[in-house]
C-alpha positions as CSV (number, residue, x, y, z in Angstrom):
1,X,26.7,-14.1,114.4
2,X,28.6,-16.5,113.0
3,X,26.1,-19.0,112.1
4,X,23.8,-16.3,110.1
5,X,27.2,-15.7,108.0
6,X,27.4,-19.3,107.4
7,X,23.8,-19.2,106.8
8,X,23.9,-16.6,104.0
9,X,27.0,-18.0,102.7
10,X,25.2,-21.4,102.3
11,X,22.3,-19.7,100.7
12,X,24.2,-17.6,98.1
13,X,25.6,-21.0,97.0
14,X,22.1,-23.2,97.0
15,X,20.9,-19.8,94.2
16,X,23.6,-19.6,92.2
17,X,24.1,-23.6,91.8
18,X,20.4,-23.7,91.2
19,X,20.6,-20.7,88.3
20,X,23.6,-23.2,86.6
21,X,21.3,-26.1,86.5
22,X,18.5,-24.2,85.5
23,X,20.7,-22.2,82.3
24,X,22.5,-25.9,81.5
25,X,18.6,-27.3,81.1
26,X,17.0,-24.6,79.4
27,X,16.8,-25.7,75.3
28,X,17.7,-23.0,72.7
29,X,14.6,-22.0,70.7
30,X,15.4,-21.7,67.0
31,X,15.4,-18.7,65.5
32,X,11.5,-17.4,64.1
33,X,11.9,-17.4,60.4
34,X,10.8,-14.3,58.5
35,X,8.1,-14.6,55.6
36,X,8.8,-12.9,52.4
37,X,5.5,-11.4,50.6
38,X,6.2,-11.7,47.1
39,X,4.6,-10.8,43.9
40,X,4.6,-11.5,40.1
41,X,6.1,-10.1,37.5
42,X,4.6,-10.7,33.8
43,X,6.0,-9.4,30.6
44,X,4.5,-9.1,27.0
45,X,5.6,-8.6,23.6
46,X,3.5,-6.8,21.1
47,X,3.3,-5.3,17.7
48,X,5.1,-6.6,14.2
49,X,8.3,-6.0,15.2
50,X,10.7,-9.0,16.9
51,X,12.5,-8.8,20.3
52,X,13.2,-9.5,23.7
53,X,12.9,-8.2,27.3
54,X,15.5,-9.3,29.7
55,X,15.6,-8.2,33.5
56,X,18.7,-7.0,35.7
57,X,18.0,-9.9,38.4
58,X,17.2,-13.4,37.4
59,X,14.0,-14.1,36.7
60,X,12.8,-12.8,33.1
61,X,13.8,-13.6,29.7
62,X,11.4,-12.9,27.4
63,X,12.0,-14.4,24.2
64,X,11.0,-17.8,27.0
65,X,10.5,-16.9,30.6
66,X,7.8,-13.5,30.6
67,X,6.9,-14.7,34.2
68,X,8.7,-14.2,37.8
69,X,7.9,-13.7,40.7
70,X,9.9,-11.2,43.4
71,X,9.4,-10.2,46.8
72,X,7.8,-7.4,47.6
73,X,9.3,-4.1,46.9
74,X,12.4,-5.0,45.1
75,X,12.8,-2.9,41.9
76,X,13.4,-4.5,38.8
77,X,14.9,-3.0,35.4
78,X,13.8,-4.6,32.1
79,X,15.6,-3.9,29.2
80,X,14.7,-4.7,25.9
81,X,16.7,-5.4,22.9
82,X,15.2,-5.5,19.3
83,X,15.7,-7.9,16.7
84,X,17.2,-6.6,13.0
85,X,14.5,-5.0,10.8
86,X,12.1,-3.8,14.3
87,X,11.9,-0.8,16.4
88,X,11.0,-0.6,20.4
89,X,7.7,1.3,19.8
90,X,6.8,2.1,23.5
91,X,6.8,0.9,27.2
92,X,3.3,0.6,29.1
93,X,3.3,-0.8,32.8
94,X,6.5,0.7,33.7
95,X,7.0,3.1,36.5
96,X,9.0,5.1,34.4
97,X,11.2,4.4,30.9
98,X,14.4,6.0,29.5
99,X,15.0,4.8,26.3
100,X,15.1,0.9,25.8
101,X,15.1,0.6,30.3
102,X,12.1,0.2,32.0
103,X,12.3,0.8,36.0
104,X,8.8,-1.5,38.0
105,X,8.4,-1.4,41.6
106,X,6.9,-5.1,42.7
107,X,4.6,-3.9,45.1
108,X,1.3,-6.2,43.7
109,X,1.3,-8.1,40.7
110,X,2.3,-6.0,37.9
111,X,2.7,-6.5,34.0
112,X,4.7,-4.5,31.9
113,X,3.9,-4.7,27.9
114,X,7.0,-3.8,25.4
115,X,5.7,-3.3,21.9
116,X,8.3,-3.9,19.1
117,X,7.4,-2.0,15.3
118,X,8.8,-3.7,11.9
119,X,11.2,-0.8,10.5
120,X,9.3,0.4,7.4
121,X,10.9,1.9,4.0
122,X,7.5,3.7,4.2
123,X,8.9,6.3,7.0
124,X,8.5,10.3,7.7
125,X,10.5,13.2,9.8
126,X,8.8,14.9,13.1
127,X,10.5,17.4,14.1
128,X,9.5,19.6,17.4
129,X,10.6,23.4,17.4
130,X,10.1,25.0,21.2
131,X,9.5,28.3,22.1
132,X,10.9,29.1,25.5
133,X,12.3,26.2,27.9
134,X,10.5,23.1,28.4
135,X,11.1,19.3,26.8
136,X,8.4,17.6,24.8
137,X,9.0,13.8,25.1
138,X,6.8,11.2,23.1
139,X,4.6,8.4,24.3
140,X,6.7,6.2,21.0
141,X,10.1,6.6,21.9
142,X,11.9,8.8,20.0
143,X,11.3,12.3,21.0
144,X,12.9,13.5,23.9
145,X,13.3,17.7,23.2
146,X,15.6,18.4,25.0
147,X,18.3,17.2,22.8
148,X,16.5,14.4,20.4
149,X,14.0,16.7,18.4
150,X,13.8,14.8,15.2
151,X,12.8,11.2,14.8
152,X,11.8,9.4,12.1
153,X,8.5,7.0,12.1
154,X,7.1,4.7,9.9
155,X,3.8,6.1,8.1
156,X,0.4,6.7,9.8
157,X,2.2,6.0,13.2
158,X,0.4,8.0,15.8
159,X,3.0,10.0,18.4
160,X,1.6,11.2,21.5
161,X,3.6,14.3,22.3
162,X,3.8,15.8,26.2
163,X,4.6,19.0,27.3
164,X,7.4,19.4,30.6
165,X,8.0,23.0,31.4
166,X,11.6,24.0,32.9
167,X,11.6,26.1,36.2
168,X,10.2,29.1,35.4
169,X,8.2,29.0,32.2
170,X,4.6,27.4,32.0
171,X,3.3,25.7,29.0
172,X,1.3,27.7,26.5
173,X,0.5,26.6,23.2
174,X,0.5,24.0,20.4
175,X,0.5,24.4,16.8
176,X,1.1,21.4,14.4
177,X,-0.9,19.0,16.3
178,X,-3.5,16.8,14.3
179,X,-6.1,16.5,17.8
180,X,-5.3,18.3,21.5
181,X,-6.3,16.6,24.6
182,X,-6.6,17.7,27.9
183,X,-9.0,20.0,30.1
184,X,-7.2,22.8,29.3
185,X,-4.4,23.7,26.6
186,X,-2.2,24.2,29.6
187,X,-2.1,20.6,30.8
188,X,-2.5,19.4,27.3
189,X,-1.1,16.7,25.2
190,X,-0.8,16.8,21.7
191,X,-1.5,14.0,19.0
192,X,0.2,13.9,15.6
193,X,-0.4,11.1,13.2
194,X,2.8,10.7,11.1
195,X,1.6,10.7,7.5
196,X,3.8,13.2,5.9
197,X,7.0,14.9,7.0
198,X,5.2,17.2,10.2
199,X,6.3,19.8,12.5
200,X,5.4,20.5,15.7
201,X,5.9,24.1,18.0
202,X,5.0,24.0,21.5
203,X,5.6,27.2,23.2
204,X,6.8,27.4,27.0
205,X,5.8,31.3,28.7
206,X,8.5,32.7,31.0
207,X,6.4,33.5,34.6
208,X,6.6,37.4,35.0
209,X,9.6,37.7,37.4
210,X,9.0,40.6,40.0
211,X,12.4,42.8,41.6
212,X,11.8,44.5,44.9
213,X,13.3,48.4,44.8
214,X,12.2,49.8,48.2
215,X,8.2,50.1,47.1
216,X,8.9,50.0,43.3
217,X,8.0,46.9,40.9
218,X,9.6,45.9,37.4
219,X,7.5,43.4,35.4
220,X,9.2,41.4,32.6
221,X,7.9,39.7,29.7
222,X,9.2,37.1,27.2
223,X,10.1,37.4,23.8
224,X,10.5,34.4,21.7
225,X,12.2,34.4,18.1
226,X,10.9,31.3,15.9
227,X,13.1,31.0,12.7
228,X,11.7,28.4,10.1
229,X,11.6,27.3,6.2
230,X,14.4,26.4,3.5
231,X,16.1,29.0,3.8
232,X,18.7,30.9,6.4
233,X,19.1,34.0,8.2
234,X,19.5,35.2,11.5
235,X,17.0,38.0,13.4
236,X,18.7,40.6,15.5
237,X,17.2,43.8,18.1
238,X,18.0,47.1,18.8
239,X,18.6,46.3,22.0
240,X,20.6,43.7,24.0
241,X,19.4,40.2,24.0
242,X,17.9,39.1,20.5
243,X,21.0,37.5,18.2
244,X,18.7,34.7,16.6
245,X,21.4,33.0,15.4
246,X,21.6,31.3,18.9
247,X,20.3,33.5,21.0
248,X,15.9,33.4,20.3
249,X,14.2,34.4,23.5
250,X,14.8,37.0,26.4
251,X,13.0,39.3,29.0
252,X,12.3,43.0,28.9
253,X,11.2,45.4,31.4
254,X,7.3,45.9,30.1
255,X,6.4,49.2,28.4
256,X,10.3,48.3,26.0
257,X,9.9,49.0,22.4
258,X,12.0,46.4,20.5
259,X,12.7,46.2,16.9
260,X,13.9,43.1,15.1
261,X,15.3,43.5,12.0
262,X,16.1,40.2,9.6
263,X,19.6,39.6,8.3
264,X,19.2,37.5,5.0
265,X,21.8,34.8,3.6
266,X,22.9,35.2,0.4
267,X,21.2,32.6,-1.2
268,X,17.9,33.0,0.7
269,X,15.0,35.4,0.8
270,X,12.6,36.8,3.7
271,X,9.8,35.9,3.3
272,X,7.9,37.5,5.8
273,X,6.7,38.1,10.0
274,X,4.0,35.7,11.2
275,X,2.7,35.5,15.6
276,X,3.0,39.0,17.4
277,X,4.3,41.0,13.9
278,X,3.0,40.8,9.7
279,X,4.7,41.8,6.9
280,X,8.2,41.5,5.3
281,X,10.3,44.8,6.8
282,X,11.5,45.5,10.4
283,X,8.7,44.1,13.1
284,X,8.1,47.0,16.3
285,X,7.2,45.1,19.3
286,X,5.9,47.0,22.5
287,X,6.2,44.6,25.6
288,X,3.2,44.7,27.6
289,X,2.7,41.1,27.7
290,X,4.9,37.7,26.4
291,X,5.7,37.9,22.9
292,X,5.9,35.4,20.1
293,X,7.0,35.8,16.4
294,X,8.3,33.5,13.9
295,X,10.5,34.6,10.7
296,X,10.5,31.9,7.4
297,X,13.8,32.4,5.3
298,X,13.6,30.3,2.0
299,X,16.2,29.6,-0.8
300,X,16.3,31.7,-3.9
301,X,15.2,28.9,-6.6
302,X,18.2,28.0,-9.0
303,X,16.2,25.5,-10.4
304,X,16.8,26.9,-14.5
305,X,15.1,24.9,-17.8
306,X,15.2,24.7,-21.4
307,X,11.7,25.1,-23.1
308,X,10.0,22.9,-24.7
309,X,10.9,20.4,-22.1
310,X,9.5,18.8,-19.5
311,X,11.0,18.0,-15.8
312,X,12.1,14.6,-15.5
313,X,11.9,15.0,-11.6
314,X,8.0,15.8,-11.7
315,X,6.3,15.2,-14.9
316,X,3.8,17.7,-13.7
317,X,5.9,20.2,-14.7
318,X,6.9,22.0,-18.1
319,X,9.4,24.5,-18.9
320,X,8.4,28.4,-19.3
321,X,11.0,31.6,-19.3
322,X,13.6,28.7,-18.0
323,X,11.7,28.4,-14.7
324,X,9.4,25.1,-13.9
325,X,5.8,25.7,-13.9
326,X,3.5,23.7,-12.9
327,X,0.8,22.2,-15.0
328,X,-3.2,22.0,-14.0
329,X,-5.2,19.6,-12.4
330,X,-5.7,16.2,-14.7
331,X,-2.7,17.4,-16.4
332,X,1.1,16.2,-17.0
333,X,3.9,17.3,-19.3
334,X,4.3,15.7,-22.7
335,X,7.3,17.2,-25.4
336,X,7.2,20.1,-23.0
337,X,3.5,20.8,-22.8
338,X,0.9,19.7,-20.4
339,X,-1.8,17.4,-22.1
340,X,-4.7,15.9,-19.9
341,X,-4.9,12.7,-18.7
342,X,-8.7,12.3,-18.2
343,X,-11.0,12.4,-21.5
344,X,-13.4,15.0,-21.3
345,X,-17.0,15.2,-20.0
346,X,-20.2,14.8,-22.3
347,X,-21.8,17.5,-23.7
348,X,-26.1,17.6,-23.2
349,X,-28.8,19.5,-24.1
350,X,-28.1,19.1,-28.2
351,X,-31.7,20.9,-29.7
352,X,-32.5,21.6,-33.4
353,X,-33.6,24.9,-34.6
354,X,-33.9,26.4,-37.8
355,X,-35.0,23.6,-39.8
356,X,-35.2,23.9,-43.4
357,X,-35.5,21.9,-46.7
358,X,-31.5,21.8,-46.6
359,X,-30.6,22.8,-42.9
360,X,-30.7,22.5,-39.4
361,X,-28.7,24.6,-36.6
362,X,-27.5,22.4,-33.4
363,X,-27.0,23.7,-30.2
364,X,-25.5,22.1,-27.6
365,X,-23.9,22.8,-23.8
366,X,-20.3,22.3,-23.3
367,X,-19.4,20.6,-19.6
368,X,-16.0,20.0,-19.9
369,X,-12.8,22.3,-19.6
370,X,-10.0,19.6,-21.8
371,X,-11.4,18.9,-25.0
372,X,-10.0,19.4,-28.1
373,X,-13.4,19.9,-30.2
374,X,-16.7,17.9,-30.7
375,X,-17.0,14.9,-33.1
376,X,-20.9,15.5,-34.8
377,X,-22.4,12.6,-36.0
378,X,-25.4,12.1,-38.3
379,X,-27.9,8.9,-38.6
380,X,-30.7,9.0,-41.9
381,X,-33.9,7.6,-41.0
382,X,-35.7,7.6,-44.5
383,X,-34.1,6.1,-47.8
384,X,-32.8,8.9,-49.4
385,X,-30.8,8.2,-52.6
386,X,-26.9,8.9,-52.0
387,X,-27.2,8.2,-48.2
388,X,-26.8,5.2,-45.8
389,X,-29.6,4.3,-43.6
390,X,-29.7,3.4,-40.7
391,X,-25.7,3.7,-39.6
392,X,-24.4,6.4,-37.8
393,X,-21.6,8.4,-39.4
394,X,-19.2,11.5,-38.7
395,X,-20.2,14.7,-40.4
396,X,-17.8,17.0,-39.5
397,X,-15.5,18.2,-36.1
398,X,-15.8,21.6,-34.3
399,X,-13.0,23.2,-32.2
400,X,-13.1,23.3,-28.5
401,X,-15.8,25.8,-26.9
402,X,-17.6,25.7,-30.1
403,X,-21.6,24.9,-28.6
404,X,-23.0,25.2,-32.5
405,X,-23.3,23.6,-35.8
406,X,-25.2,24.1,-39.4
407,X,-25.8,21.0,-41.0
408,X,-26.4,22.3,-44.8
409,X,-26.5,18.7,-46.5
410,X,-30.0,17.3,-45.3
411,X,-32.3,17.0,-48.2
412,X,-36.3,18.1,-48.2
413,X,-38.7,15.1,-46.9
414,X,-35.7,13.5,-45.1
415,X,-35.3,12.3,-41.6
416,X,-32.3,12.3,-39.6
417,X,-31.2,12.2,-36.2
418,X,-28.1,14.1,-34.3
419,X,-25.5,13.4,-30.9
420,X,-22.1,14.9,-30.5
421,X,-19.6,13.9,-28.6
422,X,-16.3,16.0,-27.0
423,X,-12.8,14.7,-27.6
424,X,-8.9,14.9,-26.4
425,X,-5.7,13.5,-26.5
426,X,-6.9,11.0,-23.9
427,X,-10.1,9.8,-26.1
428,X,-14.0,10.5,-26.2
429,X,-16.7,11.1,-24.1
430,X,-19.9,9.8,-23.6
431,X,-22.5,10.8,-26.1
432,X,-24.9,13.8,-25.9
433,X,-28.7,13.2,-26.1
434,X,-29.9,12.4,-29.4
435,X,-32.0,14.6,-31.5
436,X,-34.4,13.8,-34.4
437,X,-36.0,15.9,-37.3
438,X,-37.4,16.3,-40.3
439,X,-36.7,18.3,-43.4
């Protein structure tokens, strides 16, 4: 017994010396290093304008470095910064933008393109107006409606403008837009080329909210209040809900009759109902669906004049019943009354009838609408004693509108030819066809 004690005993030891040789022999193996997949990252600058496009991590600077290249899925923020005298036009790569920041995900090779505008002196105002609750934002950045619903651009510059409804309304409609795109107008965007001072109304539907009452269903529609020109006011309803003012849209139970009624400023005017109601007095709506209407206020001109005088503001204007008015087409004011500025179209058709041994009757048709009379000149063909030959000479003038003439100098055997010509302020026309006769 004793011996297969000793015998285990002996073997325990041979294993476990054995396993301490074998650990003390055995070489580390390094670590296995991991391979990073990375990407790059390349920025461009477009447009007139001047700036730069810096990234939060190292890597871009663009003014010099517009190349990086980071491993795969890091998420980089560019920023760009413009120079005096430019603009940050727009973003285009980015995953998404807010403001100047542009937020890329670098999961493949990705390039992001910041376009920098020159600031013009040449600029105009477009404003967006909503109807119900959504944000417009703008493809040029700028508009973010919401809260920034006026921005200025320089002229021609074409804004994309896209609709984001809140919770609970769906888009609806455009109306100021120079072009729509989209399959439908509900998933539309609209275009506005900035040439003028523009305004834009997009209109966001509420979705009919339904109330359970045991087996009983209330439908409710929208009515929106859109107030707009130079002057102020405010539009309030019979009922609860309408203090436009501040407070433009709410629900009613369908099947209400509501009644808005305008409330004029003092120096302002109503001028009149235009969407779901016409006319100038109270507007009757019945619910039955969403409703939109929009009320223009203007001021009550205070703009007073002295006649004869013309306005030194627009010299298209001259002074009647000390109010402005404006001249015609062609036309500006000069010592308070509008003369032409375009000389005035030839008269044709001159004929000869009534020829005598002293006279001759010319008719003639009048195509202009400025002259001041017609100029008729007479050229003798024949020697006749007392008269020039051969040159052309002014007879006599008629007033304006006047389309005949008697010549009663013209001599028996003589021959003589005829044109006309209209006149203004401005100068002469062209001459009329010539005529020739003989007494």
């Amino acid at each position: 017994m004793i011996n297969i004690n000793k015998k285990i005993i002996y073997l325990a030891t041979f294993l476990l010396v054995a396993l301490l040789l074998i650990n003390s022999c055995v070489r580390k193996l390094p670590d296995k290093k991991v391979i990073e997949t990375s990407y790059t990252l390349n920025v461009n600058l477009a447009g007139d304008g001047v700036g730069v496009v810096v990234s939060n991590f190292m890597g871009i600077d663009c003014g010099t470095t517009c190349l990086h290249d980071y491993n795969t899925d890091t998420q980089v923020m560019l920023i760009a910064t413009p120079a005096t005298g430019s603009i940050l036009g727009s973003w285009d790569g980015c995953d998404s933008v807010s403001g100047d920041t542009c937020i890329v995900t670098i999961n493949s090779a990705k390039t992001v393109t910041a376009t920098f505008s020159l600031i013009s002196t040449d600029q105009h105002t477009l404003t967006i107006t909503k109807v119900g609750s959504g944000t417009i934002v703008s493809d040029i950045i700028g508009i973010d409606c919401g809260t920034d619903c006026t921005e200025s651009y320089n002229t021609n510059a074409q804004v994309t403008l896209t609709a984001i409804s809140s919770t609970g309304y769906s888009f609806y409609d455009w109306i100021g837009c120079d072009s729509i795109t989209g399959t439908t107008i509900y998933d539309s965007t609209c275009i506005v080329t900035v040439d003028a001072d523009k305004t834009v109304t997009a209109t966001f539907n509420s979705i009919n909210n339904y109330s359970s009452n045991n087996t009983n269903s209330n439908v409710s529609y929208t009515l929106d209040v859109v107030k707009q020109g130079t002057g102020s006011g405010t539009i309030t309803s019979d009922l609860v809900g309408i203090d436009c003012g501040t407070d433009c849209t709410e629900n009613y139970t369908s099947g209400t009759s509501v009644t808005l009624t305008p409330v004029v400023s003092s120096d302002s005017t109503f001028i009149g109902w235009t969407g779901d109601c016409s006319g100038t007095s109270t507007c009757i709506l019945t619910m039955d669906s969403y409703k939109s209407v929009t009320a223009t206020f203007d001021l009550i001109s205070t703009s007073v004049c002295t006649a004869p005088s013309c306005n030194t503001n627009d010299n298209t204007q001259y002074c009647s019943n000390n109010q402005w008015v404006n001249c015609g087409t062609s036309e500006i004011c000069s010592s308070g009354v509008c003369v032409t500025t375009i000389a005035p179209a030839a008269p044709s058709n001159l004929q000869t009838s009534n020829i005598g041994p002293n006279t001759v009757t010319l008719t003639w048709t009048d195509n202009s609408n400025n002259e001041n009379g017609f100029k008729i000149e007479r050229k003798t063909s024949s020697i006749i004693i007392g008269y020039t030959t051969g040159v052309w000479g002014e007879i006599t003038t008629v007033n304006t509108d006047i389309t005949s003439y008697t010549d009663t100098s013209i001599v028996a055997g003589g021959q003589y030819q005829y044109r006309i010509r209209a006149y203004n302020d401005i100068g002469n026309s062209a001459y009329s066809n010539t005529v020739s006769l003989t007494a």
